[in-house]
C-alpha positions in Angstrom: -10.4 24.3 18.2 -8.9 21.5 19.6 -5.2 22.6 21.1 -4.6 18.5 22.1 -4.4 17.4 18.8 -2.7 20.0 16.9 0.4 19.6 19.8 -0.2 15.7 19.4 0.5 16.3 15.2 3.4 18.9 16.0 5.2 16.1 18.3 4.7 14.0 16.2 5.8 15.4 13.3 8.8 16.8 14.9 9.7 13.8 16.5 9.8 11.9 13.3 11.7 14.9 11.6 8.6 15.5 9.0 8.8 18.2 6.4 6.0 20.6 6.9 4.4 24.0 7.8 1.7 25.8 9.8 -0.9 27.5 8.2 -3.2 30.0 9.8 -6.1 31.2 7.6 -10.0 32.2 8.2 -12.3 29.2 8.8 -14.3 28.3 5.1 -16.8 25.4 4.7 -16.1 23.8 1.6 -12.8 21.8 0.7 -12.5 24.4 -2.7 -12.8 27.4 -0.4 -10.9 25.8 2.4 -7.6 25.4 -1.1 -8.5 29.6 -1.5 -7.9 30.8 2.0 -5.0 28.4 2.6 -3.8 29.3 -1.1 -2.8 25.6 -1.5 -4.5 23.4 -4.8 -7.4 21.8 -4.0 -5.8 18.6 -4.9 -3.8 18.7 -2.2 -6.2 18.4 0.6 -6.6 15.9 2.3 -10.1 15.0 4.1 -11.0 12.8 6.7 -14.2 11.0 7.1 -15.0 8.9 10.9 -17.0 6.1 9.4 -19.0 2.7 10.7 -18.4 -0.2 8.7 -20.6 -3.3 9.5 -21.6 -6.8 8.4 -20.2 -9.9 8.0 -19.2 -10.2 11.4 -17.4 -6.7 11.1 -18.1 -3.8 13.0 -15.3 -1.1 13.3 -14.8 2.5 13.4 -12.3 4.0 10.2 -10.8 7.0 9.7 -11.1 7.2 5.9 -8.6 9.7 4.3 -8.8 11.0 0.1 -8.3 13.7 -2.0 -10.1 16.9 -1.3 -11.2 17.2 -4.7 -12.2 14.0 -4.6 -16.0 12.2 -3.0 -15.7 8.5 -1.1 -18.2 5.8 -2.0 -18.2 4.3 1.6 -19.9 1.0 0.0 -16.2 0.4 -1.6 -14.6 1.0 2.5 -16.7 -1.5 3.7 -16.4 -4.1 0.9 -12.8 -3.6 1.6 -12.3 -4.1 5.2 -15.4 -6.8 5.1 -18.3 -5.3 6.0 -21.2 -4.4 3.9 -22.0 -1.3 4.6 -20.3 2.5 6.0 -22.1 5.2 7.1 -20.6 8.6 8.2 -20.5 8.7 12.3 -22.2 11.1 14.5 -20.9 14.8 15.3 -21.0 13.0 19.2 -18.9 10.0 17.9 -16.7 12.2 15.9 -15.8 14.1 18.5 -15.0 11.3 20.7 -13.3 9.4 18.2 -11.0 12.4 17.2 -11.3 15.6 19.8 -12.4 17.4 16.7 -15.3 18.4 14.6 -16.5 18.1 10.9 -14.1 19.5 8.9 -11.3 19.7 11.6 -10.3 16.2 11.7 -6.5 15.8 10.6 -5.8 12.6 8.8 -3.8 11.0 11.8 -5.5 8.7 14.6 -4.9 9.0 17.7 -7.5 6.5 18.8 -6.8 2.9 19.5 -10.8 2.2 18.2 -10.2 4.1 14.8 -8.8 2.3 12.0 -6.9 5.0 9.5 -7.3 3.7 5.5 -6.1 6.2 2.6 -7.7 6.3 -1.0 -4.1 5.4 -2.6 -4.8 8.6 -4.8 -3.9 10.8 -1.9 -0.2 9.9 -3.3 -0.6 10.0 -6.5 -1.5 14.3 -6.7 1.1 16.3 -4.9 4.4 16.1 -3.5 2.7 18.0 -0.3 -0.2 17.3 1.3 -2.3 19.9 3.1 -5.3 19.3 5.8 -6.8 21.0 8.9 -4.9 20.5 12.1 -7.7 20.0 14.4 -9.1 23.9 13.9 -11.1 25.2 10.9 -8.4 27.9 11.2 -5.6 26.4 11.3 -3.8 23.9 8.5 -0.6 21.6 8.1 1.0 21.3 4.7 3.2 18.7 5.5 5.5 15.9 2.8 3.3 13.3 1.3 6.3 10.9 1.4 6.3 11.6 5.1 3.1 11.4 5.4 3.3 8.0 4.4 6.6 7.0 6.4 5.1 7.8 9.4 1.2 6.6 9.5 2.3 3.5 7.6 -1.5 3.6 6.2 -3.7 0.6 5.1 -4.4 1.5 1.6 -8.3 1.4 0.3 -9.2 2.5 -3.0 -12.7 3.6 -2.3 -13.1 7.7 -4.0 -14.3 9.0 -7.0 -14.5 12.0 -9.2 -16.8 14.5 -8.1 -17.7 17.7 -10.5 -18.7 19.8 -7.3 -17.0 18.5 -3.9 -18.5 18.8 -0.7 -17.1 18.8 2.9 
């Protein structure tokens, strides 16, 4: 569990007067059985990807954010920001890149190195949006218009429908 992040998201939800709410609930693999024991809509997750994206002179690290219900095609992140090609980072890089694991990663980056894009279809589901807060075991459902207010994110159309979603 990492404690730094979730009081990182708390201040900074508080200090920009954000609409939202703590959820504890048992740790679950899968963004469907994450949705069960939160008892949120799967289409309101949110989940975060650390990618690479190189080529063409590019090489960056992204924080890639879409609908839980929802798989990215990392080819369309890295044709978007210039590269040619994304690949999921490391558990090691993760961790440095975010003070979290898999699964844990909250859709904010605190990380000068780590570019944050959203799938514009993040906005598009819910009025609330609902994503581990740096623990398995512990969730945010916070406004999706605030949200947006205060990450200000770069917007990258890059997921697609998936029939059985995995995390």
């Amino acid at each position: 569990m990492s404690a730094p992040i979730f009081e990182q998201l708390i201040t900074l939800l508080d200090s920009n007067s954000a609409r939202y709410r703590v959820i504890e609930h048992e740790s679950a693999g899968r963004s469907a059985d994450v949705a069960k024991v939160r008892g949120t809509k799967i289409e309101q997750g949110a989940k975060a990807l650390v990618c690479h994206v190189k080529g063409n002179g590019v090489k960056q690290h992204v924080l890639a954010v879409l609908p839980a219900h929802r798989k990215a095609d990392l080819s369309l992140v890295a044709r978007q920001l210039g590269g040619t090609r994304a690949s999921l980072a490391s558990p090691k890089e993760v961790m440095e890149l975010t003070q979290c694991v898999f699964g844990a990663i909250p859709p904010f980056s605190f990380h000068p190195e780590l570019k944050l894009v959203c799938d514009p279809k993040l906005f598009e589901q819910e009025e609330e949006m609902v994503f581990n807060a740096g623990s398995l075991e512990r969730s945010i459902l916070l406004n999706v218009e605030d949200y947006q207010r205060i990450v200000k994110p770069t917007l990258c159309d890059f997921s697609q429908e998936s029939e059985t979603v995995q995390e």
